[in-house]
N, C-alpha and C positions, 0 to 999 in steps of 0.2 A: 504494500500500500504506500501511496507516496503521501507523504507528514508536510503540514503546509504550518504559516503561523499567523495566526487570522490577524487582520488587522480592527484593533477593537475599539476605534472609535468613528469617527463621521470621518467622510474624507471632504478635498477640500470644495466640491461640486456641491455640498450640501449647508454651503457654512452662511448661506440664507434662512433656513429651515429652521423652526422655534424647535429642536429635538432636543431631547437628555441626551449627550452624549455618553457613552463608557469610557469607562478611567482604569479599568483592568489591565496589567500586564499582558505579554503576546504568550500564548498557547498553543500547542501542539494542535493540530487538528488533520482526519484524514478529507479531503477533496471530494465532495460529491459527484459521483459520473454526470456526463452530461446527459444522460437518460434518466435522471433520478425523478423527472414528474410522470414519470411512465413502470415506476417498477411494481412489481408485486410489494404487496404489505407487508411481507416477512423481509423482503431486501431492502424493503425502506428502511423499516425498523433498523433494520440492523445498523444503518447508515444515520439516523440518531443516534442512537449508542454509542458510536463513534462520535458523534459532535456533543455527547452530554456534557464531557469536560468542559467544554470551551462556553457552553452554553450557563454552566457554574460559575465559570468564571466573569460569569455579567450578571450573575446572581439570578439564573432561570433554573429552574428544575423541573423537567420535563414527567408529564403526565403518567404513571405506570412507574419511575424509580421508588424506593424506599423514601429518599428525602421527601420526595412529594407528598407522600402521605405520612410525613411526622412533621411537616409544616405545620405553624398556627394557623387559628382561621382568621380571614379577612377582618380590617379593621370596622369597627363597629359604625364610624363615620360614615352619613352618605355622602359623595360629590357635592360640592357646591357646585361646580360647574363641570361635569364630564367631559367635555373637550379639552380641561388642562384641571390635571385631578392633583391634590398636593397627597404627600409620602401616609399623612395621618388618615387619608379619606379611602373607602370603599374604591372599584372603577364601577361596583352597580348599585344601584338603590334596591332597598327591600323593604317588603309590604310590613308595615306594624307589628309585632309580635312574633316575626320570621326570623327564625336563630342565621344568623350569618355562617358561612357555611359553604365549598364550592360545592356547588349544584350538582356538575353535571363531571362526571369526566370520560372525555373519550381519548381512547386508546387510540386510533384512526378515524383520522377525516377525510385523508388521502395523502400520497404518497409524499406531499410536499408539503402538508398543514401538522401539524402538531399544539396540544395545548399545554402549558407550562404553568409553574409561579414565581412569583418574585418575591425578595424577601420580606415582604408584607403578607406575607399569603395573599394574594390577590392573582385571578387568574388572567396570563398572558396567554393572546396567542401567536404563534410562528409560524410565518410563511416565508419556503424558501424559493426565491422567483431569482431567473438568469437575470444576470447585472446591465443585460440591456432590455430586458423585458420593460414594454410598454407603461405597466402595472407601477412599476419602480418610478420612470419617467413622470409618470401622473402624481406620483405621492411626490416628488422633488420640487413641483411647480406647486402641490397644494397642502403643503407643511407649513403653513405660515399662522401666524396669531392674527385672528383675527373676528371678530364678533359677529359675522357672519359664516361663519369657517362650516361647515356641519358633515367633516369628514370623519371617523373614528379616528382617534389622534394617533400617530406613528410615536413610540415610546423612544426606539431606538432603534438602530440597523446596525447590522455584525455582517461584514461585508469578508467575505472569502477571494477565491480564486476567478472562479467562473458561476459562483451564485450572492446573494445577498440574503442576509436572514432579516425580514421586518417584522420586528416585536409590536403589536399591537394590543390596549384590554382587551379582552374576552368580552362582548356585550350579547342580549341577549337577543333569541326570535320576539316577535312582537303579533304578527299578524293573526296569528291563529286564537287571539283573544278579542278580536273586536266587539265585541258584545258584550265585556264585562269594564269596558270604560268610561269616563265623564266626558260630556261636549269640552269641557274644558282641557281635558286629557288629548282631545282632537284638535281643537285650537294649537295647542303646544306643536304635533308632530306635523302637523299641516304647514304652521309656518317655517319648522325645522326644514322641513324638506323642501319648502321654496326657496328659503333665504340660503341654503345648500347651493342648490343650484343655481341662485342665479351668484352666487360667489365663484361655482366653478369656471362660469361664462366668464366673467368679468378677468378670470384669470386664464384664459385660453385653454381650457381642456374640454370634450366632451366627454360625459360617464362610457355612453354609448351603448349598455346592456343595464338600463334602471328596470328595475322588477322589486316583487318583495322580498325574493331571496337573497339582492344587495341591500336591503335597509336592515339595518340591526337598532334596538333600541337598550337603553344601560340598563336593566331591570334583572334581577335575579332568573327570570327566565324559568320559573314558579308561575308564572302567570299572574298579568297585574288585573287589581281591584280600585274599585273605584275610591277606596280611602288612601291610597297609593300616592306616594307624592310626586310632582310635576317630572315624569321622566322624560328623557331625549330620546331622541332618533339621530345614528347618523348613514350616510351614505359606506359602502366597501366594494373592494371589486373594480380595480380599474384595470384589470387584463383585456379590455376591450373600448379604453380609452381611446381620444383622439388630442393629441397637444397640439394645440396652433400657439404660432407667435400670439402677445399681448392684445397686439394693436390689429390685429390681422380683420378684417371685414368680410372674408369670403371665407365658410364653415363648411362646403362642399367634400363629401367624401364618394367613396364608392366603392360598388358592393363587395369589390374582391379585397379593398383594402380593410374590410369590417372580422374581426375576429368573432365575434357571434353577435344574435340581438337578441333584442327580448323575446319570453314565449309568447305565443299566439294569445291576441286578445289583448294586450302588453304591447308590441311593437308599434308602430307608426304603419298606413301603408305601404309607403315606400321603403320600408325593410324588410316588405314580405316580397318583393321580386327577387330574382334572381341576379337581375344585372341594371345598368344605371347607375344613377348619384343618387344623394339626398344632401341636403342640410343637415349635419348633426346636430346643431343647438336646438331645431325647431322638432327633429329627431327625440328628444329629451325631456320637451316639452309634453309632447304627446305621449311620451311614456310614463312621465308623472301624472299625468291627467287622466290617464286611463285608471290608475293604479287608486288616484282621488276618489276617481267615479265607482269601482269596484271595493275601494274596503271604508270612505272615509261617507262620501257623499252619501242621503238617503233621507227618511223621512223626517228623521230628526237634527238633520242637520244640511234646511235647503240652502241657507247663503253662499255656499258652493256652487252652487247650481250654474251660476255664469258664467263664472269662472273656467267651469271644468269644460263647460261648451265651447270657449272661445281658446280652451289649448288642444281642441280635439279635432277640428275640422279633417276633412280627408285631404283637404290639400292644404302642402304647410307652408303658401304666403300667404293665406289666410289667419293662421295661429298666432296669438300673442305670445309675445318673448316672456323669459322667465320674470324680468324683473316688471313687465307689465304686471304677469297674473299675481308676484307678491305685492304690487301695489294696490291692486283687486282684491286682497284677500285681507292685508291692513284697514281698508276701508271699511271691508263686511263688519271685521274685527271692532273695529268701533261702535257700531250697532248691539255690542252684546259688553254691558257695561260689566257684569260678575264675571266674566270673563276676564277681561281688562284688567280688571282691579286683582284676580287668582293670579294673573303672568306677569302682573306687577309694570303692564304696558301704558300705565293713564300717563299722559301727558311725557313721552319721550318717542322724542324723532328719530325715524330709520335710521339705519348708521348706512353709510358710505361702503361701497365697495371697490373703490377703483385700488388699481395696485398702486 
């Protein structure tokens, strides 16, 4: 096996990026084959095992060692702000009288995912993506501070040979509880997911595969109730990203350049053919807006309703831009004064998004 010595902290491509850097010593480590998002689970594994040291030495300990289960449990704090969590706070919130605890633990997610913790017991997760993968590229333009930001925050990255390790919290599924939340709980992830997006626009990337299998939200993943306090949603997933320049005016891609799109029901039209361009921002649009119309929108919650119509059109110079439909959705927002007053929104202006 060939012994590499990881280099353990940001390099200099990254020294815009609001990230914790690692301050650990260099460690032995063996090189993951270039085939390592394709192996079987037992050769994966195995190739963990091999990076467990190094991954100790940034104070991770992977899912299934001994350390990991004689960890403490998480700290009792919830986030005040999930997007940038301090050392004493949870990375998820839990429902009142919910022993803090990690939830869940998987053994395999797949051949390049792994879950960890860090020395808060707090659970991390690790994805190991090629150092020129797209995915990497999108989190380097969208690492930044910033009060629109509504990406799952990058903790740190442990950059190898020919792969990159991105330490992310562990947040949880969200979707499969809509029915047991407050309109106010809706207000929250609605605006989350607009001011997201229209952040990512502002900074030239598109998602390009938004569905509900990229939204994660911070919640213990127990499944939240409506006496639940205010959680987040953020965006993940950007293996199917597109970066443009800042300034750039024309968001044109095309089909062969598209690594997947959303599923069916999810997509825009024009990412159900086969061949041609699209727009990817208007692309984006209409994949939020589907996603609005499918879990958010309904009887008890119409002031959507316009909104969701004018990001959904089948042809997209018809569709309002991101930062239109969150200017749409602030508006509504005002109409629902207990609202307002639970997000703590009365009387403060949008914030800025240009870079």
């Amino acid at each position: 096996m060939r012994y590499h010595h990881a280099n353990t902290g940001l390099t200099s491509d990254l020294s815009t990026a609001e990230l914790n850097e690692a301050t650990t010593p260099q460690v032995a480590y063996v090189e993951p084959p270039s085939d390592f998002d394709k192996l079987a689970p037992d050769e994966a594994s195995s190739i963990w095992t091999e990076l467990s040291p190094l991954l100790q030495s940034h104070k991770l300990w992977l899912d299934g060692t001994e350390e990991y289960e004689k960890k403490p449990p998480p700290p009792m704090k919830d986030p005040e702000d999930p997007f940038c969590v301090k050392d004493d706070e949870n990375h998820l919130v839990f429902a009142p009288g919910i022993k803090r605890r990690r939830v869940f633990s998987y053994r395999i997610l797949s051949p390049t995912h792994r879950i960890s913790i860090d020395q808060f017991g707090r659970m991390v997760h690790i994805r190991a993506v090629h150092k020129n993968d797209i995915h990497l590229e999108a989190l380097k333009r969208l690492s930044v501070a910033h009060p629109l930001n509504r990406v799952v925050p990058v903790l740190s990255l442990i950059r190898l040979q020919e792969w990159v390790l991105i330490c992310q919290p562990y947040w949880g599924k969200f979707w499969y509880f809509r029915d047991e939340i407050t309109h106010v709980q809706l207000w929250r992830i609605t605006l989350d997911l607009l001011e997201g997006l229209v952040f990512m626009h502002e900074w030239g990337v598109s998602h390009g595969d938004i569905h509900q299998g990229n939204i994660l939200y911070n919640h213990s993943d127990i499944g939240p109730r409506q006496t639940d306090p205010i959680f987040r949603v953020g965006y993940i997933d950007f293996g199917s990203a597109f970066v443009f320049p800042i300034d750039a005016t024309d968001h044109t891609v095309t089909h062969a350049m598209a690594q997947t799109t959303p599923p069916s029901g999810i997509k825009a039209p024009e990412q159900s053919l086969n061949e041609g361009s699209w727009d990817a921002y208007a692309a984006d649009v209409y994949n939020l807006g589907a996603i609005l119309k499918e879990e958010i929108a309904g009887e008890d919650f119409t002031l959507l309703d316009d909104m969701i119509a004018q990001m959904t059109p089948e042809d997209p110079s018809k569709r309002i831009t991101a930062k239109e439909a969150l200017n749409m959705i602030q508006n509504a927002l005002t109409k629902d004064q207990e609202a307002c007053e639970a997000l703590g929104l009365v009387n403060k202006a949008s914030a800025s998004v240009q870079p």
